[in-house]
C-alpha positions as CSV (number, residue, x, y, z in Angstrom):
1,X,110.5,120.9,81.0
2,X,110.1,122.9,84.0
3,X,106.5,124.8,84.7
4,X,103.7,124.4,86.9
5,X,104.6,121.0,88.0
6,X,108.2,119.9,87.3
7,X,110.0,117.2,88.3
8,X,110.4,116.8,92.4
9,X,113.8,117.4,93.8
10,X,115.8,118.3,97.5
11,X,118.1,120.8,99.1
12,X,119.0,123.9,100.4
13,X,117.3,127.4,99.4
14,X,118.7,130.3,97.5
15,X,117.0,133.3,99.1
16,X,120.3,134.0,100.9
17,X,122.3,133.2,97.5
18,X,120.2,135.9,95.4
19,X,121.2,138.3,98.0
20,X,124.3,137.8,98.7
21,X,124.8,137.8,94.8
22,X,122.9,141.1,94.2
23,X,122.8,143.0,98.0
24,X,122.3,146.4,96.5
25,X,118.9,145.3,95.2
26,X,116.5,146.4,98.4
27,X,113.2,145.1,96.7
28,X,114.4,141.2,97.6
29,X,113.4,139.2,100.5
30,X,116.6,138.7,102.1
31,X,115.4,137.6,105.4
32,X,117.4,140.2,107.0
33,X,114.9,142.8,107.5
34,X,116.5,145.6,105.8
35,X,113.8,147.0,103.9
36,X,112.1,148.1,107.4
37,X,112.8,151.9,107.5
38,X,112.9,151.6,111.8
39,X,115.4,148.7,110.8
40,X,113.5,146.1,112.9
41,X,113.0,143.0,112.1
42,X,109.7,141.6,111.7
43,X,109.1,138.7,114.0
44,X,108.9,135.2,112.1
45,X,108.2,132.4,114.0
46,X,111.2,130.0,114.9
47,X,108.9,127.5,112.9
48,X,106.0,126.5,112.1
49,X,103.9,123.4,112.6
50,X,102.1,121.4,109.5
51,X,99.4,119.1,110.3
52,X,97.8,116.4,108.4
53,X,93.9,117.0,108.2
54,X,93.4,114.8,105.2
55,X,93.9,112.4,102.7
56,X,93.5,110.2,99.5
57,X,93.0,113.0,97.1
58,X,94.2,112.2,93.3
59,X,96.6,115.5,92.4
60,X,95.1,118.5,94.3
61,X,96.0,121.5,92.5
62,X,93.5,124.2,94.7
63,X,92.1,124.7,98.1
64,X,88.8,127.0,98.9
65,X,85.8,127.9,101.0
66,X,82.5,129.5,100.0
67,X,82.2,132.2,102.4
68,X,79.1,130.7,103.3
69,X,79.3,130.0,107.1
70,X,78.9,126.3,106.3
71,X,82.7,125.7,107.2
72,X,83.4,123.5,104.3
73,X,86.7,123.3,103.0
74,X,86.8,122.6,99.2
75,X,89.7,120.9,97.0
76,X,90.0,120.9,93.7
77,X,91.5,117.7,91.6
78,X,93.8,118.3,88.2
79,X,91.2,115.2,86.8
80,X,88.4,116.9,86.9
81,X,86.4,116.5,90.4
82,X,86.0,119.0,93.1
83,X,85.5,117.3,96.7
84,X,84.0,118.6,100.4
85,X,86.1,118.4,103.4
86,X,84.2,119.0,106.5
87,X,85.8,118.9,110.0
88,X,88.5,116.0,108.4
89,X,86.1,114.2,106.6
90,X,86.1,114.0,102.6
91,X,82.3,113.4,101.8
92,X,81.8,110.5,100.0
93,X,80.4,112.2,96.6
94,X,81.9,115.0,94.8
95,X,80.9,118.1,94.6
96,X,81.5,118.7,90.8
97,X,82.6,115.9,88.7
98,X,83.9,117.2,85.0
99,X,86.1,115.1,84.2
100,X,84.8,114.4,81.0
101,X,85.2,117.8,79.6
102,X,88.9,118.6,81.0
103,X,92.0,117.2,79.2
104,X,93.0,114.4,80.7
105,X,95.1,114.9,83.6
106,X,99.2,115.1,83.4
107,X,101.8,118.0,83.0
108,X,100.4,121.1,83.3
109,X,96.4,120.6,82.5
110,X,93.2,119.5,83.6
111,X,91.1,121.7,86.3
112,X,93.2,124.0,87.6
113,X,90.8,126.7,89.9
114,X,87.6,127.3,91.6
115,X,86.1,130.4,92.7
116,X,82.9,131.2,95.1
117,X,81.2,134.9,93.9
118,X,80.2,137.3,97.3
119,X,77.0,136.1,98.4
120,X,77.3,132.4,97.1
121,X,74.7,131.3,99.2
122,X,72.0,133.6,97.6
123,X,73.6,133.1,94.2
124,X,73.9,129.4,94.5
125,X,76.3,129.7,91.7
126,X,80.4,129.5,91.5
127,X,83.2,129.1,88.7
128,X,86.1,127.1,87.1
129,X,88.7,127.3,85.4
130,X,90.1,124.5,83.0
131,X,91.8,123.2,80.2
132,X,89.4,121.2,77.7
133,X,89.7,118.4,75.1
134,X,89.7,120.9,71.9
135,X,92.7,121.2,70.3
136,X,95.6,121.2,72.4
137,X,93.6,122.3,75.6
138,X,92.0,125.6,75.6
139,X,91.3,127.3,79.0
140,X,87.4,127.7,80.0
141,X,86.1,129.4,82.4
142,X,82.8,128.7,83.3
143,X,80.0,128.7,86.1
144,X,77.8,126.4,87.4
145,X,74.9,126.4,89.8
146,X,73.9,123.9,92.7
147,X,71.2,121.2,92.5
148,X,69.1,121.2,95.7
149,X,71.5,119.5,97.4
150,X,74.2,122.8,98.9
151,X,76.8,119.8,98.6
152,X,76.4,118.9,95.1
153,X,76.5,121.0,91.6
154,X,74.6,120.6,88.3
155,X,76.6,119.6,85.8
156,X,73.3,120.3,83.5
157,X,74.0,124.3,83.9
158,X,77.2,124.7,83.1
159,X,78.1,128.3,81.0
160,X,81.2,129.3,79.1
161,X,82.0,132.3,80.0
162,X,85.2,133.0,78.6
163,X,87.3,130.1,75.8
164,X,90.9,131.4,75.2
165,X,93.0,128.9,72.3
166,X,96.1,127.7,73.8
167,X,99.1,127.2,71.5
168,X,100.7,125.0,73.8
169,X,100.1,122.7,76.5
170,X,101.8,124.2,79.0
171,X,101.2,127.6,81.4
172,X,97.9,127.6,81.9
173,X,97.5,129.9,84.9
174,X,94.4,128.4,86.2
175,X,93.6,131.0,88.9
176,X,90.6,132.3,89.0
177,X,89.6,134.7,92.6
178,X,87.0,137.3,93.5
179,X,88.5,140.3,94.2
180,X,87.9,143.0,96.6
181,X,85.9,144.7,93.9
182,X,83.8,142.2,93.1
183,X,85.1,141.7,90.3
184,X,86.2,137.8,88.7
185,X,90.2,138.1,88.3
186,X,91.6,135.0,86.2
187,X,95.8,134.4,85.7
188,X,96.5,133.1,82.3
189,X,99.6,131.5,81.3
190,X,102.0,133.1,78.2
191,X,100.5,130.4,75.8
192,X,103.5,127.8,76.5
193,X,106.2,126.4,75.0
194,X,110.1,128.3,76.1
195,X,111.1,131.6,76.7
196,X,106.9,133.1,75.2
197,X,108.5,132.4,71.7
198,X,105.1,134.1,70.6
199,X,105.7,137.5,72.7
200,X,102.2,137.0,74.5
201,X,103.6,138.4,77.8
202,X,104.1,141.9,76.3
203,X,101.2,141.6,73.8
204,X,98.0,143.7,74.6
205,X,96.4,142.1,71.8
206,X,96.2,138.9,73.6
207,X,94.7,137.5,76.5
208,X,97.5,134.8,77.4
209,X,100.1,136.2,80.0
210,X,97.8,138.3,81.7
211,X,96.2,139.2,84.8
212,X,92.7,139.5,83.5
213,X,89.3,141.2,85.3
214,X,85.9,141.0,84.1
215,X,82.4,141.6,85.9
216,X,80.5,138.6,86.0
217,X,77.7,139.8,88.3
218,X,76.2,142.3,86.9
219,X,73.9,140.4,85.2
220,X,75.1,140.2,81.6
221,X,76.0,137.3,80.2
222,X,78.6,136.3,79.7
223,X,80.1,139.3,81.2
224,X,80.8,142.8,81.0
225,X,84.3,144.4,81.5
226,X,84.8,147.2,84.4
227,X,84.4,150.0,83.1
228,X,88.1,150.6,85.3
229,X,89.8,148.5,82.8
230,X,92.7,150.1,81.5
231,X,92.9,148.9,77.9
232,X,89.1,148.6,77.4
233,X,89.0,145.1,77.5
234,X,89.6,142.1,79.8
235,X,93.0,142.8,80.6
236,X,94.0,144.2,83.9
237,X,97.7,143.3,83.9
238,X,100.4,141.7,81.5
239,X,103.8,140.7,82.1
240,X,103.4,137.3,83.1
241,X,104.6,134.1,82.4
242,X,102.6,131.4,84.5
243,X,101.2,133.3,87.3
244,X,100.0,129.7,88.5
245,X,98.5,131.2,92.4
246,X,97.6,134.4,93.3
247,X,95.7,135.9,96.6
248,X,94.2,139.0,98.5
249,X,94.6,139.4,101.5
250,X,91.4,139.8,103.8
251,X,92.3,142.1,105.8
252,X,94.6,144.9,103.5
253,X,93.1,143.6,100.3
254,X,96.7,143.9,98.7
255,X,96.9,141.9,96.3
256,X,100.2,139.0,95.7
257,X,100.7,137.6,92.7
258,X,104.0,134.2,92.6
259,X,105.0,133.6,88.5
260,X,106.6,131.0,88.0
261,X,110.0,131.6,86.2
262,X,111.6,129.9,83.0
263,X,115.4,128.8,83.8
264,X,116.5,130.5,86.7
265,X,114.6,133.4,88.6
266,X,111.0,132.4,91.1
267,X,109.1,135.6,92.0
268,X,106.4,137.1,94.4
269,X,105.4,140.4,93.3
270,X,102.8,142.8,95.2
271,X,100.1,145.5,94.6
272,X,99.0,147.6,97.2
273,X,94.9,147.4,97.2
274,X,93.5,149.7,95.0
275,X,96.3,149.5,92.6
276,X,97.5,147.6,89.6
277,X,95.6,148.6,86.4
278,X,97.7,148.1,83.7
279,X,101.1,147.0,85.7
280,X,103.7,145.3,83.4
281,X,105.1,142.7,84.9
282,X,108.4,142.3,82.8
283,X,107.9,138.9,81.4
284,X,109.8,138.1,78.9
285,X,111.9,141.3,78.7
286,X,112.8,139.9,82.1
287,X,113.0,137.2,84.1
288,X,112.5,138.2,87.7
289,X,114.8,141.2,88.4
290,X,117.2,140.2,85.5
291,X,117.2,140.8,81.9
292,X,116.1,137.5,80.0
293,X,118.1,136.1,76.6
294,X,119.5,139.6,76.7
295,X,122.8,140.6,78.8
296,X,121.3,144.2,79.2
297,X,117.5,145.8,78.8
298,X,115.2,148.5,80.2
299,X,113.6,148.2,83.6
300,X,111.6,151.3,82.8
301,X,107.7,151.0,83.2
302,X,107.9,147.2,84.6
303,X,107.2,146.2,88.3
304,X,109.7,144.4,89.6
305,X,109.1,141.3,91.9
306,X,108.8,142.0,96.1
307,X,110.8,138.8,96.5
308,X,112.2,136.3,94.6
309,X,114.5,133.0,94.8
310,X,117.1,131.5,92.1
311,X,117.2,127.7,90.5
312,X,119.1,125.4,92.1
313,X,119.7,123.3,95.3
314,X,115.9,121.8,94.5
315,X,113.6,125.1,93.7
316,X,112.7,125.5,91.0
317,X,108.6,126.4,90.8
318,X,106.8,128.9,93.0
319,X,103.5,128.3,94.5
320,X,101.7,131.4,96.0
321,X,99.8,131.2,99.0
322,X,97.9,133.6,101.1
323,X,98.5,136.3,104.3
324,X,97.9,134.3,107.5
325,X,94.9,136.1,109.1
326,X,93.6,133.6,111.1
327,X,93.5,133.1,114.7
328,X,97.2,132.4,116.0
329,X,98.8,135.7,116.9
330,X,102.7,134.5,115.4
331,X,101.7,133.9,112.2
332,X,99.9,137.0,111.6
333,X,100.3,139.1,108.8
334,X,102.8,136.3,106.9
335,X,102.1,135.8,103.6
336,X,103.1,131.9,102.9
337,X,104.4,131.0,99.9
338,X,106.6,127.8,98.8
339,X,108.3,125.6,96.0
340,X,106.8,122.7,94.3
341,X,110.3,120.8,93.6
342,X,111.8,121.4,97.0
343,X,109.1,121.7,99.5
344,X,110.6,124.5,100.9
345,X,108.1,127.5,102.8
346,X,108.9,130.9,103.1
347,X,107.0,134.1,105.0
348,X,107.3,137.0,103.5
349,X,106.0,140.4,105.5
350,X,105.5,144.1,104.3
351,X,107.8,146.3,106.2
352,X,107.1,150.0,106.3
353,X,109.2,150.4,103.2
354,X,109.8,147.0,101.7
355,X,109.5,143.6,102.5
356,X,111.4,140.8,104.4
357,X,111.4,136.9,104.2
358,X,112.7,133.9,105.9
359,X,112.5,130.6,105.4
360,X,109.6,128.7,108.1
361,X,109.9,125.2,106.9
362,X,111.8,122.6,104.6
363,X,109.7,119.5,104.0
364,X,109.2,117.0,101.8
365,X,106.0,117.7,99.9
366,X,105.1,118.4,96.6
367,X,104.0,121.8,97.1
368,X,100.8,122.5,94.4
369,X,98.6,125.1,96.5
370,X,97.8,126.6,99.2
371,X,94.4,127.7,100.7
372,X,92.3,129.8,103.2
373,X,89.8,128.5,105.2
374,X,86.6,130.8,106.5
375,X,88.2,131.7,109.5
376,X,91.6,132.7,107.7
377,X,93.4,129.6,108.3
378,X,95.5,128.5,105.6
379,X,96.4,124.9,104.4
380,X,98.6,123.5,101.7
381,X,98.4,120.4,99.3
382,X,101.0,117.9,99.0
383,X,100.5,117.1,95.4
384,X,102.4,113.8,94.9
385,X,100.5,112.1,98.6
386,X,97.4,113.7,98.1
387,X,97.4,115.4,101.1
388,X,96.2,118.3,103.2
389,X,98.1,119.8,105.8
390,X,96.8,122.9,108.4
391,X,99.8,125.5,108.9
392,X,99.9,126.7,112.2
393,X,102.7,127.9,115.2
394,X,104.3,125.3,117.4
């Protein structure tokens, strides 16, 4: 089975082998900075450095901060437990420990994402997303608040917000990110299984395989849904197969969204800020840039993916990360993204009329999330070790 978090294996990328298959498609990130319309190059760094800042977590499947100048770093465990890192040091208590209302932890469920509204530190509250122990695993999302204690929650006031039946155990999405909007945007999974036997990716009368936006701020409870919304409800994009990490960046607020692809095709795909309501995605008309179980089908109406790699030589599930927009000048404006099996890190950058990618670093890790600091620094979990490394330039 290959999904979220497949089997780990080695070798060589295919970046250059999906464009040297298919050169006429400009939309790929070949590396060689064709899509720049002054045909530069944008200037990758020759590599970059990963250092370890911590360790002894139990499958780390997120990394956050709270935005509220405290400087914490928070990681998120597939069991059930959300732990403090501050300045290298895990505090000895967790944060949030549900690990009695998640499904116990293998494959592809278990607590999967943590948020932090705008203005957590007046709101004192902040919000999960995970798989629980009804049925086969339905996905929650729910907030909690904070005890008197900033570094530990009540588990006493937890609220469901949202409870979406799972057919399958697999693709969960687990995502969950304020946006620039304020608004709450959660990635959900097809449902599971092979190949969305059950057509939720093209389905608007489901909420699996979506990119989905509701309002949880305003006051209402559970929420309300923008009144922006393009098909009146929570839905603000479909298409999608597992889209397992998703980001904005700071600075542009564009928004990048990695899905993780069935048997052959990883893909990045991109929405300028402001943009996006109701954006098709493809999935399962198509796999990527290609047709899926079909020799031939219609492109029409579907965004295709800013970059993508194929299967083989070791990838073989895409993690999204963020755009670098903290303090070292050669990383700047690099959106990081990897692969779970092989370990392998690519930048991507926006060029003025596409986008361009190399390949910054082939390692060894078990690549399950990345994550922004305060500051804009980004880090990445080694899933398998339990580890969390600090990307930054030579």
């Amino acid at each position: 089975m290959k999904d979220i978090f497949p089997r780990k294996q080695t070798m060589a990328g295919t970046i250059r082998m999906l464009c040297a298959l298919m050169p006429a498609l400009s939309f790929l990130a070949c590396g060689s900075g064709g899509g720049s319309s002054a045909g530069t190059t944008f200037p990758f760094p020759p590599a970059i450095s990963l250092t370890r800042i911590a360790g002894g977590f139990t499958q780390p499947v997120a990394i956050t901060h709270a935005g509220d100048g405290s400087g914490r770093i928070f990681v998120v465990e597939q069991g059930g437990l959300i732990k403090i890192l501050s300045n290298g040091v895990v505090a000895p208590l967790p944060f949030l420990d549900i690990a009695s209302l998640v499904t116990p932890t293998g494959g592809e469920q278990g607590l999967l994402g943590l948020a932090f509204p705008p203005g957590f530190n007046v709101r004192r509250t902040f919000y999960v997303n995970y798989t629980n122990r009804t049925g086969i695993g339905n996905t929650v999302i729910a907030r909690f608040s904070l005890t008197a204690d900033d570094n530990r929650a009540d588990t006493a006031s937890r609220q469901e917000l949202m409870n979406i039946i799972q057919p399958f155990a697999n693709h969960n999405g687990g995502q969950l990110a304020f946006g620039p909007d304020g608004y709450l945007y959660i990635g959900t999974g097809d449902g599971g299984s092979g190949g969305d036997p059950l057509g939720n990716g093209q389905s608007l009368a489901t909420l699996l395989g979506k990119l989905l936006r509701i309002d949880v701020l305003s006051g209402v409870t559970p929420y309300t849904v923008p009144a922006g919304n393009p098909f009146g409800n929570e839905i603000w994009a479909y298409g999608l197969r597992n889209p397992w990490r998703f980001s904005f960046d700071r600075l542009t607020r564009d928004l990048y969204l990695a899905d993780v692809g069935q048997d052959l095709v990883e893909e990045v795909n991109f929405q300028p800020a402001g943009l996006g309501a109701g954006t098709n995605y493809g999935w399962n008309v198509m796999e990527g840039s290609r047709c899926f179980n079909s020799p031939t089908c219609s492109s029409a109406g579907l965004t295709l993916p800013v970059a993508e790699y194929l299967h083989g030589s070791g990838d073989c599930s895409v993690t999204g990360g963020y755009v670098y927009r903290g303090a070292t000048a050669a990383l700047q404006g690099i959106y990081f993204y990897g692969d779970f099996c092989s370990g392998r890190i690519w930048g991507l950058h926006r060029t003025g009329t596409g986008f361009e990618s190399a390949l910054l670093a082939d390692t060894t890790f078990s690549i399950s999330t990345f994550g922004e600091d305060e500051t804009g620094e980004l880090y990445l979990a080694n899933y398998a070790a339990g580890e969390i490394y600090r990307i930054s330039s030579p």
